[in-house]
Steps between C-alpha positions, in 0.01 A plus 500: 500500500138514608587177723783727702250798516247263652774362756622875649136580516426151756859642657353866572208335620644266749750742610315851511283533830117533368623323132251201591176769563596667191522208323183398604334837401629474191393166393119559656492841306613339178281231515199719610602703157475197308162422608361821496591503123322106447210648694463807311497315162213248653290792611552681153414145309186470657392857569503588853702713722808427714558465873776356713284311662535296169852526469550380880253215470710334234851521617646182701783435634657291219460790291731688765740220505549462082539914521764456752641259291516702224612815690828316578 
C-alpha cells in the first residue's frame, strides 16, 4: 500500500505546476529537522549551546539526497 501512496505522490508532483519546488522544500526542511535534532543532542552531550551555524555546517548534499530518498 505504502508503495502506491509513494507512486500518486511522484504523480502529483510531476503533474501539479510548483510540485517539484514543493518537493524540494519539503525534503530540505525535513532534513534540516533531522539535523537540528543530531546537533542538539551533540551540544547537550558536551555542554554548550546551539546555533545553526552548527546545524548548517554539517549538512551535505548526500544527506539531502538519502532524505529525498526516503521522502519518496
Amino acid at each position: 500500500m505504502w508503495a502506491w501512496l509513494r507512486m500518486a505522490m511522484a504523480v502529483v508532483v510531476v503533474f501539479m505546476p510548483g510540485g517539484f519546488p514543493l518537493l524540494l522544500a519539503y525534503i530540505a526542511a525535513r532534513t534540516l529537522r533531522a539535523r537540528w535534532r543530531e546537533a542538539r543532542m551533540a551540544a547537550r552531550a558536551h555542554g554548550r549551546s546551539l546555533s545553526v551555524r552548527d546545524v548548517v555546517a554539517n549538512l551535505h548534499f548526500k544527506d539531502l539526497i538519502r532524505e529525498a530518498r526516503a521522502a519518496l
